[in-house]
C-alpha positions in Angstrom: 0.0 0.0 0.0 3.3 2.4 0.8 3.2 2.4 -2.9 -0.1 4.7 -3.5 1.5 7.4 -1.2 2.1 11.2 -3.0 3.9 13.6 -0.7 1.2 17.0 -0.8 3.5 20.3 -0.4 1.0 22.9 -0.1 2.2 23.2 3.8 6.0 23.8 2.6 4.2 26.8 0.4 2.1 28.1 2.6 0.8 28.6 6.3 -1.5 25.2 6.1 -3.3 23.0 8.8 -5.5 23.1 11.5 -2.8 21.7 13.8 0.3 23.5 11.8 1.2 26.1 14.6 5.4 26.0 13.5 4.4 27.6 9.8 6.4 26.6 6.5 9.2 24.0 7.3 12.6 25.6 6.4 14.1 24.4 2.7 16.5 21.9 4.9 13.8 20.8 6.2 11.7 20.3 3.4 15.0 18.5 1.8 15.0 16.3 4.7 11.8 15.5 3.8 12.0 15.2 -0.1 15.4 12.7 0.6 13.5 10.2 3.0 10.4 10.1 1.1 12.5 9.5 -2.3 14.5 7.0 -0.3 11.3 5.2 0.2 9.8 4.8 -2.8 7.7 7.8 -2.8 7.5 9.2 -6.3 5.1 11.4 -6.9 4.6 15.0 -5.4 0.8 17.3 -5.7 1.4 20.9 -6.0 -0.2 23.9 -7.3 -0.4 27.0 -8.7 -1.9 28.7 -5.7 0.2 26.4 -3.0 2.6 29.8 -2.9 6.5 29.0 -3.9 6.1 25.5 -3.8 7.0 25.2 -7.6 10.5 26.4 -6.6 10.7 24.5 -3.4 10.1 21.3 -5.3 12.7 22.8 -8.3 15.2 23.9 -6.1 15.1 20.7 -4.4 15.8 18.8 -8.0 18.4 20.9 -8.7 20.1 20.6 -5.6 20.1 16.8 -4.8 19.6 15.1 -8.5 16.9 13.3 -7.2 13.6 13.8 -9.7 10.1 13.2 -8.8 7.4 12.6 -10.8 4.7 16.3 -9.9 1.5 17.1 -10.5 0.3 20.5 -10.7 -2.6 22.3 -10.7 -4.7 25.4 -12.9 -5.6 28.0 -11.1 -7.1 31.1 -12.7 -6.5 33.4 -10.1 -3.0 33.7 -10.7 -2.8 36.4 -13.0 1.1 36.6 -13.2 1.3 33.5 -15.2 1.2 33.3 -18.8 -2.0 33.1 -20.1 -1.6 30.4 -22.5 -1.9 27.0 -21.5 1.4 26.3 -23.6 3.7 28.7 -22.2 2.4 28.8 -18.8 3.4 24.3 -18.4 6.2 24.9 -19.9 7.2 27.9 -17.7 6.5 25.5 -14.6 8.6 23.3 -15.8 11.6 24.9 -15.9 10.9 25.8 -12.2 10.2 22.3 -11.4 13.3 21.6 -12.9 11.1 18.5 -14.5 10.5 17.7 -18.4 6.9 16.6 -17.9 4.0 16.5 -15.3 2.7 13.4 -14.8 -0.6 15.0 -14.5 -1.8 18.4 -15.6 -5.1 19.4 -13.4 -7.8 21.8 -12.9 -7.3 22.7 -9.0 -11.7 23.1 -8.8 -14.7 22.7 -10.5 -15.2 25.9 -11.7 -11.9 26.3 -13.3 -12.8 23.2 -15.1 -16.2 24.6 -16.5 -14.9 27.7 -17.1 -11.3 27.0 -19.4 -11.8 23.4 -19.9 -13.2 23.5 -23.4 -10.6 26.6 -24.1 -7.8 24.7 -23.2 -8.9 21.2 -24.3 -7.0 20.8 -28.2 -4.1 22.9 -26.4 -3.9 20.5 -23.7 -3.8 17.2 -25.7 -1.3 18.2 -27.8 0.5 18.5 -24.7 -0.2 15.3 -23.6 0.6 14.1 -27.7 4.1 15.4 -27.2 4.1 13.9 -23.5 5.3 17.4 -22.2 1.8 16.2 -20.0 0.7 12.9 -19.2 -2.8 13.2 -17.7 -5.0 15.7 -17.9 -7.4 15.7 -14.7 -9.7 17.7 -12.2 -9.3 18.2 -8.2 -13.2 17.8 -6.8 -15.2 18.1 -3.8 -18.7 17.3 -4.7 -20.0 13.8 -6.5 -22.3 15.9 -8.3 -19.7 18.0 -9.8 -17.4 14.1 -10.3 -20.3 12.9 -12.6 -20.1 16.0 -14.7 -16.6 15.9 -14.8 -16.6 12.0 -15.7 -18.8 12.5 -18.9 -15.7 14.1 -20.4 -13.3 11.5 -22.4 -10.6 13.6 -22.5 -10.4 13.7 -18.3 -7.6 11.1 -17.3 -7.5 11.4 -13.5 -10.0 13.3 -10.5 -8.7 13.5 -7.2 -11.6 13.9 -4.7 -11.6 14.1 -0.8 -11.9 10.6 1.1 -11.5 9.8 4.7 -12.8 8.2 7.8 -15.6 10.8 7.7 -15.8 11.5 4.2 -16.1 7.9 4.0 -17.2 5.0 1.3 -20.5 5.4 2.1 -19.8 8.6 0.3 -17.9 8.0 -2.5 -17.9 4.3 -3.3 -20.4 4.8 -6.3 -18.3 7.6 -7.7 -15.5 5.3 -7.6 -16.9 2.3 -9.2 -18.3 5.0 -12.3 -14.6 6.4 -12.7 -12.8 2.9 -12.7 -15.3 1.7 -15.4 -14.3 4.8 -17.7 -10.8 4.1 -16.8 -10.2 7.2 -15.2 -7.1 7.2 -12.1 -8.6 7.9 -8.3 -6.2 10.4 -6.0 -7.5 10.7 -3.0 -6.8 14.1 -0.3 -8.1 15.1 3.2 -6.6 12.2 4.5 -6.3 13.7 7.7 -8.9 16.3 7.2 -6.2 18.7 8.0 -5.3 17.3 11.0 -8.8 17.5 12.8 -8.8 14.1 13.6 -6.2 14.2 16.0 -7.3 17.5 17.9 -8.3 17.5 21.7 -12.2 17.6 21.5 -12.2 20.0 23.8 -10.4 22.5 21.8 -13.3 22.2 19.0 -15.6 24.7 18.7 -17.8 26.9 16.6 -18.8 25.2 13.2 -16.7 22.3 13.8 -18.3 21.7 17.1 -21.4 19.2 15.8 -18.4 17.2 14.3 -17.9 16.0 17.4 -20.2 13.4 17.9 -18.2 11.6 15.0 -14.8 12.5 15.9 -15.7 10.7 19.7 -16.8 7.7 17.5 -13.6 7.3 15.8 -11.7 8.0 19.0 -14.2 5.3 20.5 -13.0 2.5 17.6 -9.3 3.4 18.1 -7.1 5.0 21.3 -5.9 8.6 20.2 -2.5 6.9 19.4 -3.9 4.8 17.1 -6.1 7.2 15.2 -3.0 8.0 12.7 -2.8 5.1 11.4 -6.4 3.9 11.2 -7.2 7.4 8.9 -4.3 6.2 7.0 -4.6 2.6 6.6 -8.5 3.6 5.9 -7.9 5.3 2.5 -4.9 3.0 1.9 -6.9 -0.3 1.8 -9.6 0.9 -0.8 -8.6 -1.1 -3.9 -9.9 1.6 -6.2 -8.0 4.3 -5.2 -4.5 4.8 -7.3 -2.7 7.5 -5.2 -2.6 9.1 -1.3 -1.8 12.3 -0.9 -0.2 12.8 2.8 0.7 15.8 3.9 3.9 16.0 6.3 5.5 18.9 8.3 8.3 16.6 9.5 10.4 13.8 8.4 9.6 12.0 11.9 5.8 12.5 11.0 6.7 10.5 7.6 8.6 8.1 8.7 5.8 7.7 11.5 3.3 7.3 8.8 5.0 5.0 6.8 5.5 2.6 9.7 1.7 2.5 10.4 0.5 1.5 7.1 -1.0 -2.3 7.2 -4.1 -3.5 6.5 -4.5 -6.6 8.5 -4.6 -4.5 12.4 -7.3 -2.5 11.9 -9.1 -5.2 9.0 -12.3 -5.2 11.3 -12.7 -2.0 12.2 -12.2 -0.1 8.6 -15.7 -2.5 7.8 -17.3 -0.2 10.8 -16.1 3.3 9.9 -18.7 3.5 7.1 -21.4 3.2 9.9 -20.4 6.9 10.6 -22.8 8.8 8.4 -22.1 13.0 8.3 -25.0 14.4 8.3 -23.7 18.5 8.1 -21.4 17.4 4.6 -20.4 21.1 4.1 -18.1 20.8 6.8 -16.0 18.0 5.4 -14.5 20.6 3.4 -12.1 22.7 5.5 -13.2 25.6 3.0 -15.9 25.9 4.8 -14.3 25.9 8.3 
């Protein structure tokens, strides 16, 4: 299962995390991090456009150790000091990146994807033609908005939150429709930024009627164990290709990466579906 795993670096761009109070590990850090996750058979880094300097955190780090990783990035419109066309603006990236290609090429939300989709389409598979991009894929958040984006051929991969509360009850049926069209699963929100492994009694406001399902998970597994259940959760769903985990420290990955196996928690991943959210919105942190 190690082998799904995709290192996220929005949190080595940015201020990210609901537990994150240290800020933007420093570059050695992030190197630190980069080397033992390389080390370990974890190929694949998610970026973005609007993950801050993450594009030269990840090209510096290329350039600097020899090490290459396979990257996916992400469109995001708002960022209106990138070249407007499609063309340019990948092949810009990748000189940061200090890559040839992009494994995948995605539109970081729905909207972006109704909006410059059809604009960018022929652009975008000659891309993939020349294999300056591989895929060509969507990052989602509702199944409504999955089954629009699946009726489109030319869509190659959709990554989608899943997790012990946005769970297979959820998203099960959206998976089965993608793997019959062929279409690669990534999954994010592993950890739902960190919330399941906050003190309940530090939860308030919105996220207080989350509660009642954050006690049942702590219920299933001790608060030591609840790491490795979220991760071994998303881990053990055969349809899903790729994992995005998001680490601040190399301790925390090397922590994750001894946790991962199936057969401890085999009995209770069959009960965490039984947890239905009823309040959905807030298993997006955007609405936090």
């Amino acid at each position: 299962m190690k082998s799904k795993l995709i290192l996220g670096t929005v949190q080595f761009g940015l201020n990210y995390g609901i537990n994150n109070n240290k800020g933007k590990p420093n570059f050695n850090e992030v190197k630190s991090i980069f080397d033992y996750a390389y080390n370990n058979n974890i190929n694949f880094l998610d970026t973005a456009e609007a993950y801050g300097n993450s594009h030269e955190i990840i090209g510096n780090y290329h350039e600097a150790s020899g090490n290459k990783f396979h990257v996916i990035s992400k469109y995001c419109s708002a960022r209106l000091d990138l070249p407007k066309n499609i063309s340019d603006r990948i092949n810009h990236h990748l000189k940061i990146l200090n890559v040839n290609n992009l494994y995948c090429y995605m539109f970081h939300n729905y909207d972006d994807f109704k909006n410059y989709f059809n604009l960018f389409k022929l652009e975008l598979l000659e891309l993939k033609n020349k294999g300056i991009v591989k895929k060509i894929g969507v990052s989602l958040h509702s199944n409504h908005n999955i089954n629009d984006v699946l009726e489109n051929k030319e869509i190659d991969l959709i990554q989608l939150p899943y997790n012990l509360l946005d769970n297979k009850s959820k998203r099960e049926k959206i998976f089965l429709k993608a793997k019959e069209k062929g279409v690669e699963i990534h999954t994010r929100s592993t950890f739902l930024q960190g919330l399941f492994f906050k003190d309940l009694n530090t939860i308030h406001g919105k996220l207080d009627v989350l509660k009642k399902y954050l006690f049942e998970l702590k219920r299933l597994v001790n608060k030591n164990e609840i790491n490795s259940l979220a991760l071994n959760y998303v881990c053990s769903n055969a349809n899903i290709d790729g994992v995005l985990l998001g680490v601040d420290t190399v301790s925390q990955l090397q922590n994750n990466l001894s946790c991962i196996s199936d057969y401890k928690f085999k009995n209770i991943i069959e009960n965490i579906d039984s947890i239905n959210v009823k309040e959905e919105n807030l298993l997006n942190p955007a609405n936090w």
